[in-house]
matplotlib code that plots the C-alpha trace (Angstrom):
import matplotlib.pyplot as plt

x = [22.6, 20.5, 22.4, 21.1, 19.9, 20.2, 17.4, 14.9, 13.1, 11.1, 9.8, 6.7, 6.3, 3.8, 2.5, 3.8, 1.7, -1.4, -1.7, -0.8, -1.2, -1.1, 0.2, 0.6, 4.5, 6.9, 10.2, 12.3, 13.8, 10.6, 7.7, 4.8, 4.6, 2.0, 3.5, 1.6, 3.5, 2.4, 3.7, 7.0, 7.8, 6.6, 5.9, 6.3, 4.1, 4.4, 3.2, 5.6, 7.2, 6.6, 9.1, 9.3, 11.7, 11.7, 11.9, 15.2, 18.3, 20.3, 17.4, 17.8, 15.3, 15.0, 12.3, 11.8, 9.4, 10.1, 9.7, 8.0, 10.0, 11.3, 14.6, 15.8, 19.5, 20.6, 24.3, 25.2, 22.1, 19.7, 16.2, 14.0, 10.3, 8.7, 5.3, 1.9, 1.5, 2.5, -0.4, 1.1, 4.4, 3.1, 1.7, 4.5, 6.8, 4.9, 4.9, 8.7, 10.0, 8.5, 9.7, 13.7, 16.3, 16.3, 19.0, 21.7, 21.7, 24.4, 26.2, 26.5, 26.4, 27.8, 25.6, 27.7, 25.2, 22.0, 21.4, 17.7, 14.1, 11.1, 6.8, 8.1, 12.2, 15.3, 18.0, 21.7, 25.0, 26.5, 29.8, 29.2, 31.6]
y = [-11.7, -10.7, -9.6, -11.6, -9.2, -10.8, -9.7, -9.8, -12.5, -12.1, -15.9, -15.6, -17.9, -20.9, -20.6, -17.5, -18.4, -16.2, -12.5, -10.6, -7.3, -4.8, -1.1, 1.1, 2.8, 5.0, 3.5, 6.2, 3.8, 2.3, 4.7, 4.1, 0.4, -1.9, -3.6, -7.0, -9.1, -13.0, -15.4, -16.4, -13.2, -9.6, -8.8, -5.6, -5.0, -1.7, -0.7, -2.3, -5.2, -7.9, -8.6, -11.0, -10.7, -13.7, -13.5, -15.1, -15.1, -12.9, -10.2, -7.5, -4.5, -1.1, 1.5, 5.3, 7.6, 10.6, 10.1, 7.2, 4.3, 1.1, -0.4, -3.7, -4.9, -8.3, -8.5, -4.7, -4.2, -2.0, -0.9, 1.8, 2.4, 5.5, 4.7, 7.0, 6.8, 5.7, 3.2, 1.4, 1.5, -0.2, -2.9, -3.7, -3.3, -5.9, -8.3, -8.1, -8.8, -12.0, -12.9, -11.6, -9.9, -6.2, -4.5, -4.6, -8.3, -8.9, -6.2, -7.5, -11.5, -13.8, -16.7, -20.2, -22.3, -23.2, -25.8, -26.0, -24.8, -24.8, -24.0, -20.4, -19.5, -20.9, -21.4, -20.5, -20.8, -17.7, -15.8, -12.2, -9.9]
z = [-44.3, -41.2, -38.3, -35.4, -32.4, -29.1, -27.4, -30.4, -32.4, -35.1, -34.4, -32.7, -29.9, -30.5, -27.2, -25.4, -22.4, -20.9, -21.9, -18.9, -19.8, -22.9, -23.3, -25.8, -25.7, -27.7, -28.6, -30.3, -33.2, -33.6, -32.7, -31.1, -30.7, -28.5, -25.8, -24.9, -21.9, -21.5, -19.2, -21.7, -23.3, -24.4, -27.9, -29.5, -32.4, -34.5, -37.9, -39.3, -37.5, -34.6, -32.3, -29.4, -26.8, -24.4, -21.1, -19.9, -17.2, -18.8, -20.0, -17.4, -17.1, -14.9, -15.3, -13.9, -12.9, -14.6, -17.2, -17.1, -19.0, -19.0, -20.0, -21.4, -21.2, -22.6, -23.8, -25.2, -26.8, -25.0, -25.6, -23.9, -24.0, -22.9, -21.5, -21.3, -17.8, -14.1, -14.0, -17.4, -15.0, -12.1, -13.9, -16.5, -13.1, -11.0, -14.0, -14.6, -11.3, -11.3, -14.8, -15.1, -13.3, -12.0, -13.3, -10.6, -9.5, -12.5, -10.9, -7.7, -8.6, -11.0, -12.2, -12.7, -13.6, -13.0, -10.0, -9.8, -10.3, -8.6, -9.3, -8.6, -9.1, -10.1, -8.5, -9.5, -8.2, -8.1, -7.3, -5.6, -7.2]

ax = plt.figure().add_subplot(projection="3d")
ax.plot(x, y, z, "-o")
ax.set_aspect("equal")
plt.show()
């Protein structure tokens, strides 16, 4: 039997929404993978495999400089791509912050439940810890 991963899915989305951008990355049980971020969700595609990692509340990512990479949190499972360069950054940065939660908000606040949503956030009740 398949373990489940909860931050993977090897379902591809029917519609994953536009294509917002596309990068290629090193991910060191993986590889060297392709990166490709639409509205919904970001696929990973290697050699090998396809994986689709949606973009939801409790997905949380951080990213650094030197050297350039990006990390994804969701439960205990945790995934990090190194990226080529600091343009590749910027633009997986600016897309991300508008999709899930910087790592830190669930450090600071805890989510209750969902109260509302609107064309461009949602809105949560929260506890801050």
């Amino acid at each position: 039997m398949e373990a489940i991963s909860p931050m993977y899915s090897s379902q591809v989305l029917s519609n994953p929404g536009r294509l917002l951008f596309s990068c290629p990355a090193h991910r060191a049980t993986e590889g060297d993978v392709t990166l490709s971020f639409y509205d919904k969700c970001m696929i990973e595609a290697g050699p090998k495999h396809r994986q689709t990692v949606i973009f939801d509340f409790d997905l949380k990512f951080s990213f650094s400089g030197s050297p350039i990479y990006i990390n994804f949190e969701k439960q205990e499972e945790k995934a990090q791509y190194v990226l080529r360069n600091e343009a590749d950054l910027q633009a997986c940065r600016e897309i991300l912050k508008g999709k899930i939660n910087q790592r830190g908000f669930h450090e600071q606040f805890k989510p209750k439940k969902k109260i509302g949503k609107g064309n461009f956030a949602s809105v949560y009740l929260a506890e801050k810890l």
